[in-house]
Structures are given as C-alpha cells and as structure tokens.
PDB file with SEQRES, HELIX, SHEET and CRYST1 records, atoms N, CA, C and O in Angstrom:
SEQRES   1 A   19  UNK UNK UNK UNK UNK UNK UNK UNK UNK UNK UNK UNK UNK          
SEQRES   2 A   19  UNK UNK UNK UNK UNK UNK                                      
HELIX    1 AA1 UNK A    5  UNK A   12  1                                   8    
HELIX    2 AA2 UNK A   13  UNK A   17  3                                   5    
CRYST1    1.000    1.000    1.000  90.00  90.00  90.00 P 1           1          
ATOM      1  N   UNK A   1     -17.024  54.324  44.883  1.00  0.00           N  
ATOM      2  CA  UNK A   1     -16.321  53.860  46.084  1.00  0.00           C  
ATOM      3  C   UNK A   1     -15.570  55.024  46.726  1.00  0.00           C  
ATOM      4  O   UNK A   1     -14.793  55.773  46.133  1.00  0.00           O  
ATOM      5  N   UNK A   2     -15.927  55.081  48.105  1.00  0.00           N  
ATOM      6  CA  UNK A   2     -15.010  56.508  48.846  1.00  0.00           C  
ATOM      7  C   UNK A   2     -16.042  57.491  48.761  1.00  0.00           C  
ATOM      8  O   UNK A   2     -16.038  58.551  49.388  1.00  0.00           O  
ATOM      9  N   UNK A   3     -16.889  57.125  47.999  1.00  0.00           N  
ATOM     10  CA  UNK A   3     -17.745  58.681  48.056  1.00  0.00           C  
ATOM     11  C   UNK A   3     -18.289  59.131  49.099  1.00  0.00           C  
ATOM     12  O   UNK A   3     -18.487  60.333  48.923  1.00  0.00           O  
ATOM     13  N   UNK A   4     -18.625  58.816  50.059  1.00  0.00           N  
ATOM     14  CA  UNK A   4     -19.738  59.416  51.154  1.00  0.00           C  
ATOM     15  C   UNK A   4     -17.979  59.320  52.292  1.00  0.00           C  
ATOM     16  O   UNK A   4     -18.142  59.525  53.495  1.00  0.00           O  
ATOM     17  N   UNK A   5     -16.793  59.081  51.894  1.00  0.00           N  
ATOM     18  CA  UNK A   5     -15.610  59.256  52.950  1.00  0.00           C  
ATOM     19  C   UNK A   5     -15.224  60.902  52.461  1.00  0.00           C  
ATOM     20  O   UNK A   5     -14.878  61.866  53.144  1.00  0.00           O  
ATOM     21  N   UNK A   6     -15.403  60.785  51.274  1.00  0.00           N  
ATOM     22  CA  UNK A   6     -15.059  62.321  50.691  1.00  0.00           C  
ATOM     23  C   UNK A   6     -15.623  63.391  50.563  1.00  0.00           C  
ATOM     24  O   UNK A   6     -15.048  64.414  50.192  1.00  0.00           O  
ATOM     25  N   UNK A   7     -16.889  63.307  50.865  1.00  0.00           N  
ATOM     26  CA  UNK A   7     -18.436  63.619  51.595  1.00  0.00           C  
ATOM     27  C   UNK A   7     -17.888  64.375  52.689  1.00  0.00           C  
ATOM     28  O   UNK A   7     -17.591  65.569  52.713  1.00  0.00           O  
ATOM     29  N   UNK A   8     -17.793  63.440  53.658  1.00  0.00           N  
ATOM     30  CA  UNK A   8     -17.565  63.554  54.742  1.00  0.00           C  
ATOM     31  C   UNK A   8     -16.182  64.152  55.632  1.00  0.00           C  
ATOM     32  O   UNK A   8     -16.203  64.568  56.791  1.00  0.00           O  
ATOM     33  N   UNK A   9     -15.114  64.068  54.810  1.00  0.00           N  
ATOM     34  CA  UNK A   9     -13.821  64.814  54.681  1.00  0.00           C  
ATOM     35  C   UNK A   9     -14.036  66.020  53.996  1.00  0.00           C  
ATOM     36  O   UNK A   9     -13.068  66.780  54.011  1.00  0.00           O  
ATOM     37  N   UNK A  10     -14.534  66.213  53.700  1.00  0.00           N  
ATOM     38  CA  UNK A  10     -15.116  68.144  52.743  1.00  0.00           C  
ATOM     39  C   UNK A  10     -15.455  68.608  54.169  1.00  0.00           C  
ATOM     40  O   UNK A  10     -14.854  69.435  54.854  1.00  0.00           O  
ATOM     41  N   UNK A  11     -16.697  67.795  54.502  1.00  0.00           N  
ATOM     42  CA  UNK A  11     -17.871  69.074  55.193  1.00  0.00           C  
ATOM     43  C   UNK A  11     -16.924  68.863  56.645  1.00  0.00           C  
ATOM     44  O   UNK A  11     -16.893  69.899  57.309  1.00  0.00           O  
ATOM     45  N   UNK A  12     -16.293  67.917  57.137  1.00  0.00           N  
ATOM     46  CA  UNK A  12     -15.530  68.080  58.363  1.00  0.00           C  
ATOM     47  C   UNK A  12     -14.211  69.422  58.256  1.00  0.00           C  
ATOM     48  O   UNK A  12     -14.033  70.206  59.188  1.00  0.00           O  
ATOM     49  N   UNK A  13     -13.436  69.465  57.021  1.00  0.00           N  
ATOM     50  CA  UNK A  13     -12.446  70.007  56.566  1.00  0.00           C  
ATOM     51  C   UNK A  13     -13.355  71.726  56.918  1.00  0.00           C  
ATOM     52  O   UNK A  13     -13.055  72.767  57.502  1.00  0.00           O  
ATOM     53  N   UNK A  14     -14.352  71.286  56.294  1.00  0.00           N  
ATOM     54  CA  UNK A  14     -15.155  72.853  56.240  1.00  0.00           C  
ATOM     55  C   UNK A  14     -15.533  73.102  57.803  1.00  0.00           C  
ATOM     56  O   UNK A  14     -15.335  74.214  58.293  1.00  0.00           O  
ATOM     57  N   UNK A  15     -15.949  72.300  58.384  1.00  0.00           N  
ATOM     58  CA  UNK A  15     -16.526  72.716  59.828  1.00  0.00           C  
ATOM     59  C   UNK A  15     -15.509  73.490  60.824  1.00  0.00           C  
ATOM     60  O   UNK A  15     -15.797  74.434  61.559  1.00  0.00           O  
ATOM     61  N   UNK A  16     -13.936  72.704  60.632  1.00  0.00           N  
ATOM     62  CA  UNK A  16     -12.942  73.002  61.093  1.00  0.00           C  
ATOM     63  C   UNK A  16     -12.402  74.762  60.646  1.00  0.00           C  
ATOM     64  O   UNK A  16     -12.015  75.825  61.132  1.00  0.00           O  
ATOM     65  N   UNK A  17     -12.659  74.219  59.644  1.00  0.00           N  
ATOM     66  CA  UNK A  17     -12.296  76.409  58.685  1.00  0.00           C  
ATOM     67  C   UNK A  17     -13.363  76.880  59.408  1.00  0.00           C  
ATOM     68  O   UNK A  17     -13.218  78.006  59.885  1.00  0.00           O  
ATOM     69  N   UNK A  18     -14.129  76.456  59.561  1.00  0.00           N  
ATOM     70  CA  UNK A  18     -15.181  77.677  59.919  1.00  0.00           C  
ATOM     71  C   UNK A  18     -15.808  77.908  61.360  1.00  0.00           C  
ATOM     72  O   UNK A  18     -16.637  78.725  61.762  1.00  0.00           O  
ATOM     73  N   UNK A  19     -15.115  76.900  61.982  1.00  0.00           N  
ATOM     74  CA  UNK A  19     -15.427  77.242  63.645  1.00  0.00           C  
ATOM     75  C   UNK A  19     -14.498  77.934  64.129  1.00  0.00           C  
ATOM     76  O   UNK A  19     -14.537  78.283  65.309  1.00  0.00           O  
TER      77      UNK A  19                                                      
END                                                                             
C-alpha cells in the first residue's frame, strides 16, 4: 500500500533536482 505514491514521489523529487 503507497507503493506506486512513493514511486512516484522519488522520480518527481528527482525530476525537480535535476531540471
């Protein structure tokens, strides 16, 4: 449960660092 929210909070968290 939460998994694909925490998924998805990583690779957003990451998109943000890296744009």
């Amino acid at each position: 449960m939460g998994f694909w929210l925490s998924v998805y909070v990583f690779r957003h968290a990451i998109y943000l660092l890296t744009s």
